[in-house]
C-alpha positions as a printed Julia matrix, in Angstrom:
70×3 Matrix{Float64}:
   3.88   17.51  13.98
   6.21   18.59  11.51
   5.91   18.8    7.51
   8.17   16.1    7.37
   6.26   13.89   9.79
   2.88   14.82   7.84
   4.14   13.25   4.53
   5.53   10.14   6.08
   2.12    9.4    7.85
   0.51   10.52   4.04
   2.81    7.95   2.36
   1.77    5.24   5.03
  -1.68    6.06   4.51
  -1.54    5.8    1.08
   0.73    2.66   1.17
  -1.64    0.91   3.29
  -4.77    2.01   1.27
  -3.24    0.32  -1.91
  -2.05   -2.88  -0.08
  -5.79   -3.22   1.4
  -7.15   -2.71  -1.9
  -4.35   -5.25  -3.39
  -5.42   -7.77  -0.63
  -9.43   -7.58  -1.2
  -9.01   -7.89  -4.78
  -7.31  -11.18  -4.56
 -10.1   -12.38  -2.32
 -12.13  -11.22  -4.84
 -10.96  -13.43  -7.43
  -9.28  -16.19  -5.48
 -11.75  -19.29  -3.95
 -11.24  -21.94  -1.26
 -12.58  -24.64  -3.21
  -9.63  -24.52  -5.08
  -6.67  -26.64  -3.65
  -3.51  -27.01  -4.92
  -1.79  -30.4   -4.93
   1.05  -30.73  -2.58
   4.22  -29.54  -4.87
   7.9   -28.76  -4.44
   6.73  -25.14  -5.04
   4.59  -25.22  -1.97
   7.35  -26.83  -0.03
  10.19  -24.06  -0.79
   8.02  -21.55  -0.17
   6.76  -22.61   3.17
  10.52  -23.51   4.14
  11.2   -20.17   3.13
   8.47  -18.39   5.32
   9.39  -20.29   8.18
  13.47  -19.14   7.48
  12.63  -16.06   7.27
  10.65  -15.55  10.26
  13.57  -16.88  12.3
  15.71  -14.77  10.66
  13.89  -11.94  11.61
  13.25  -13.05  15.17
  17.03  -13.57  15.49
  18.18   -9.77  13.94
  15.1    -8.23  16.91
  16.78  -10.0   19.82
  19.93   -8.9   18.57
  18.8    -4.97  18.63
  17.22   -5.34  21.88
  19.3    -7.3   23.86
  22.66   -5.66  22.33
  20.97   -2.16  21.24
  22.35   -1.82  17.92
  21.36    0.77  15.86
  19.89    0.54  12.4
C-alpha cells in the first residue's frame, strides 16, 4: 500500500463516517407518522430518481460492453 493509496482509503473513511452521521441524524429528527400529501414536488423528484437510475444503468453497459475508459 502506497502513501497515496493510504490517504484515499483515509478520505473514504472519513467521507463515509460523516455521511453515516448525516444519515442517523435525520432519523433522528425525521418521523413516519408524518406523511406528506401527494404534490408535484414529490412527483418530479421521483421522475427524476427513476431518470437517473436509467441513465446510469445505460452509461455501465456502455463501459462494459464497449470498454470505454473514464
Amino acid at each position: 500500500m502506497t502513501c497515496a493509496d493510504f490517504r484515499i482509503e483515509c478520505s473514504a473513511g472519513i467521507i463515509k463516517f460523516l455521511g453515516y452521521q448525516l444519515q442517523a441524524g435525520g432519523l433522528k429528527y425525521t418521523s413516519l407518522v408524518e406523511f406528506e400529501p401527494f404534490t408535484d414536488n414529490l412527483l418530479l423528484g421521483g421522475t427524476l430518481i427513476v431518470l437517473s437510475i436509467l441513465i446510469m444503468e445505460l452509461n455501465i453497459r456502455e463501459m462494459i460492453f464497449f470498454k470505454k475508459t473514464f
